[in-house]
N, C-alpha and C positions, 0 to 999 in steps of 0.2 A: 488663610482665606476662608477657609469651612470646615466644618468641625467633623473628626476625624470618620472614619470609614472604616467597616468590616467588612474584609477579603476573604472570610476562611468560609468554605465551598459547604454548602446547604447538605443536609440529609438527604436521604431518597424522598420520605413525604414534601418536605418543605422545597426540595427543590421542582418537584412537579406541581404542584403549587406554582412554584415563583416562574415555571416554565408556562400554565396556564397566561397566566397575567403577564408575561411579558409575548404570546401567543395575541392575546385581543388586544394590548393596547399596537402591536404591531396590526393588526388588522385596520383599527382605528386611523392609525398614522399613515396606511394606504389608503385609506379616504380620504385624508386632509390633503396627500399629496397629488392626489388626482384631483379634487379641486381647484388648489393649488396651479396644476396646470391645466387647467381649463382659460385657466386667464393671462401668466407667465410663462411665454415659451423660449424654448433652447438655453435655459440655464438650469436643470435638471440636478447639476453637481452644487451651484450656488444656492438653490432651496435646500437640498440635502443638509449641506452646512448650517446653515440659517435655523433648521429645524432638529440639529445635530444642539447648538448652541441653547434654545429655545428648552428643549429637553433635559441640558445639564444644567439653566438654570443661569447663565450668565449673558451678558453682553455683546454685541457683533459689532464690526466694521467693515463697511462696503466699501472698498475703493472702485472706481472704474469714472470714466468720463462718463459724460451726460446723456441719458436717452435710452439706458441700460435697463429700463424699469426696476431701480431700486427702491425709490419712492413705489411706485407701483408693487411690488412686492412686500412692503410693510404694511398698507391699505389692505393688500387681500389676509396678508397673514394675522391682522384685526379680524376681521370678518370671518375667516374659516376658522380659527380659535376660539371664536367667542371674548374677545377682550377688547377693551377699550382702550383704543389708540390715538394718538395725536401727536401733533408733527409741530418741529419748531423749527425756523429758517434762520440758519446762524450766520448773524453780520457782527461787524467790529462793534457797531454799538448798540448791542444785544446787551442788558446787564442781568445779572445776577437774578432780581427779581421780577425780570418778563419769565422767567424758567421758574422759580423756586416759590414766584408767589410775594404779595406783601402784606403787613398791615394796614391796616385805614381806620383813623378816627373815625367814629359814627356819633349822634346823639338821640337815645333813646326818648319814647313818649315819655320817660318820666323828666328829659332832661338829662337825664346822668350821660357824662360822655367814658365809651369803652374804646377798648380798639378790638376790630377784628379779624381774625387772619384772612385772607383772599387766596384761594389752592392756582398754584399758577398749573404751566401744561407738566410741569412735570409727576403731578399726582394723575397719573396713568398705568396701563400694565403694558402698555408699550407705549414709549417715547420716541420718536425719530428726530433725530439728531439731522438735520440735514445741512449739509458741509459744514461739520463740526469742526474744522482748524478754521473758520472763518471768525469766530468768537473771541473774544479777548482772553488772555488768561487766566483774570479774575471770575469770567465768567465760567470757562473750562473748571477751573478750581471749584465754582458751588454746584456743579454737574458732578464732579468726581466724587464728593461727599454722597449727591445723591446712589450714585453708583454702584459705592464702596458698601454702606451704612443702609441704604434703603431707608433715609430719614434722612429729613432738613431741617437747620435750624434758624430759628427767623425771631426774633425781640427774646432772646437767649430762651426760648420755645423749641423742643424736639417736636416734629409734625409724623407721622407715618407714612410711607409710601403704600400705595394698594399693595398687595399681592396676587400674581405673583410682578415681579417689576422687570423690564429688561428695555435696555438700549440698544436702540441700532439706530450706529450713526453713520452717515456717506463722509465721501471725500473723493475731491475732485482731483487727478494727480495733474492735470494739465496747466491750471493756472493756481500758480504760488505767490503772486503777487499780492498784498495786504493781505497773506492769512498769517495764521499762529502756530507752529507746529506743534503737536502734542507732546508734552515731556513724556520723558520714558514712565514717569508714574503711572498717568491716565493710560498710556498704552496699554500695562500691564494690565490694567481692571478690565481690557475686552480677554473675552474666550478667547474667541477668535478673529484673524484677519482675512477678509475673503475678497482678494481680487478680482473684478468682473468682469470679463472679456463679453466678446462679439457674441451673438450667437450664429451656428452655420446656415448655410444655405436653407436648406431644409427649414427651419425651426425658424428662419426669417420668412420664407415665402409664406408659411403656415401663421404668423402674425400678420403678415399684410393682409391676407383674405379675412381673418377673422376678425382685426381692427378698424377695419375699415369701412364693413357692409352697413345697412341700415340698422341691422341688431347686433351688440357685443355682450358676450357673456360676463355673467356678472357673478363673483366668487359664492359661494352657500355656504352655512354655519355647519361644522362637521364634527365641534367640541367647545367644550366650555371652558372657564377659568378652573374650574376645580378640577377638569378632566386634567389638566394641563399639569396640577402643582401636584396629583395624584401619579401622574406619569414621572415626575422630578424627583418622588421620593422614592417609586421605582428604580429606577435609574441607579440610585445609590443601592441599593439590595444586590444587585447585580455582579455577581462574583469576577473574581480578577484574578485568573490564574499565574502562576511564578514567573513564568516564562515571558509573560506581558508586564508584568510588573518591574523586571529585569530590565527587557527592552526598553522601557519609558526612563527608566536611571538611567542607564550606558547614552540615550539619546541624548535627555537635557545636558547631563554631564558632559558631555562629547562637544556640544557647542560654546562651552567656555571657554576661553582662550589658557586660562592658567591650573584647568587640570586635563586638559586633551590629550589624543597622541596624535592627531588629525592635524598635518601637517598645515592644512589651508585654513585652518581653524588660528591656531595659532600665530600665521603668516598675515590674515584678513580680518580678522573681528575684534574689534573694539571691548565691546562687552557682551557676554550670553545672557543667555536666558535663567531665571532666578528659580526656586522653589516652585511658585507659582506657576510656571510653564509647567512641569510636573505633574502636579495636583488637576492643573487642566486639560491636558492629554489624559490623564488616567477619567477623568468625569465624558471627556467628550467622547473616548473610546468605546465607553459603555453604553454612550447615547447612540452613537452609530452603529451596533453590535445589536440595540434592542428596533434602532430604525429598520431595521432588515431581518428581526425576527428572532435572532439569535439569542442563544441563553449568555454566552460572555461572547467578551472581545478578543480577537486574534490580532495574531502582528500585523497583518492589513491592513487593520483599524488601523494601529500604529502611524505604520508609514502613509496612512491616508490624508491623515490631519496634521501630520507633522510640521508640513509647511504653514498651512493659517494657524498651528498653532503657534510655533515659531518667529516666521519673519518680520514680528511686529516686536518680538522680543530679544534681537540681537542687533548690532548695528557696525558694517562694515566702516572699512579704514578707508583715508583717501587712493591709499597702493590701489586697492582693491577695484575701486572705480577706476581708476586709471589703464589696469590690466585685464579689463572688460569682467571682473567678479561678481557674481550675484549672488543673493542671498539662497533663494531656490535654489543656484546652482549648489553650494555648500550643504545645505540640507539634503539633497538628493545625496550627497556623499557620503553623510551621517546615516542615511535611510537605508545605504546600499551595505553600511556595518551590522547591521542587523540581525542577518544570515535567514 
């Protein structure tokens, strides 16, 4: 998925150094995220994510029903980043080229006829996907190139996508009626899966006076595109001691069914989670480790992410629905191997 990584732990200069720099852009990230909430209340652990994802570099997926400010949440995270955002509304017949862009004959002053490319919404640095299993497969499929590749290809033309690039897409779990569920492929190209529940009392009463009066706040720019790809290569510098390294193999491993010793693992799950899940625990660990200021990641990171990193990459049996089995719950058991 990304090209390899070095783990072995810095000198005394360089690591004070790399402790500076992971010091301000932590500072930085406390800005963003009090902007942030300025405008998004009582999902505190959902931005965290979101900007956990954002920092290593790859893709998100919001589940949660309607009203959740998920949409709302990718608007500000344009704004407060500094990047250009744009939202695309996925219906069954959404194709290909409403997303990726086409060509068009023109005829020049001299006469001569060209074709020219047309950049559809997908040349952005964030794209929102909004209820991306409503899309046809076809369409899912020239998304996933964009995804994968960060380039599309149009009149057998590679195009470039901006930098840096990231999808977030929604999904609604309530109505399944004329959608497209995502194959396990595209699933694995998101980081993360981030279910979004309610928010509590508190954090709702505290939206209603603030949404509602004659003036509502409105997000402030807190970083740019470079701040952003600049904190991404950070991110990778960031040491990974044995013991985390350890953790994140015994984890992924532990969710396969046919090298487990995890008896519900093997009773319940269809397929685990591949290399990829791996590679993305070990990147998001160290996003959440610098989100909070820290020089590496601890097994808290670990079992923090485990689940969105996870439940979008294993898939239970019918037994398992039958006998009330969840994925979270399984994972929580994997989490609690950990010691």
């Amino acid at each position: 998925m990304n090209a390899p990584t070095t783990d072995l732990a810095p000198g005394p200069e360089a690591a004070d150094a790399l402790l500076g720099e992971i010091e301000a852009l932590g500072a930085s990230l406390q800005t963003v995220r009090t902007h942030i909430g300025q405008v998004i209340f009582g999902q505190q652990e959902v931005v965290e994510q979101t900007l956990v994802t954002l920092l290593a570099g790859g893709h998100l997926l919001l589940i949660g029903v309607p009203g959740l400010a998920k949409t709302k949440l990718v608007e500000t995270l344009g704004t407060v980043l500094g990047l250009d955002a744009k939202r695309v509304q996925c219906t069954p017949d959404l194709m290909p080229a409403d997303i990726i862009g086409s060509e068009v004959l023109e005829e020049g002053d001299s006469g001569k006829r060209q074709f020219r490319f047309l950049q559809g919404p997908v040349f952005a640095q964030i794209l929102m996907a909004d209820e991306i299993n409503r899309a046809s497969p076809r369409t899912q499929s020239a998304l996933l190139q964009a995804m994968q590749e960060r380039r599309v290809s149009v009149g057998g033309k590679y195009h470039s996508l901006p930098a840096p690039f990231h999808v977030l897409a929604t999904q609604n779990p309530l109505e399944q009626e004329g959608t497209y569920p995502l194959p396990e492929a595209q699933l694995d190209r998101f980081l993360l899966q981030v279910d979004v529940g309610y928010p509590d009392l508190a954090a709702e009463r505290q939206m209603l006076l603030a949404t509602t009066g004659a003036a509502e706040a409105k997000p402030q720019r807190a970083m740019d595109a470079d701040s952003l790809m600049r904190a991404q290569a950070l991110i990778r510098r960031v040491p990974v001691g044995e013991s985390v390294i350890e953790a994140i193999l015994r984890l992924v491993r532990a969710g396969r069914p046919g090298e487990t010793d995890v008896e519900s693992v093997r009773k319940y799950v269809i397929w685990g989670p591949g290399p990829r899940a791996s590679q993305s625990l070990m990147l998001a660990a160290r996003a959440r480790a610098v989100l909070d200021g820290r020089l590496s990641p601890s097994l808290d990171d670990v079992a923090a992410l485990a689940a969105p990193i996870l439940r979008h990459r294993m898939a239970l049996s019918f037994a398992a629905r039958a006998d009330g089995i969840t994925l979270d719950g399984i994972i929580g058991q994997l989490c609690a191997g950990l010691g």
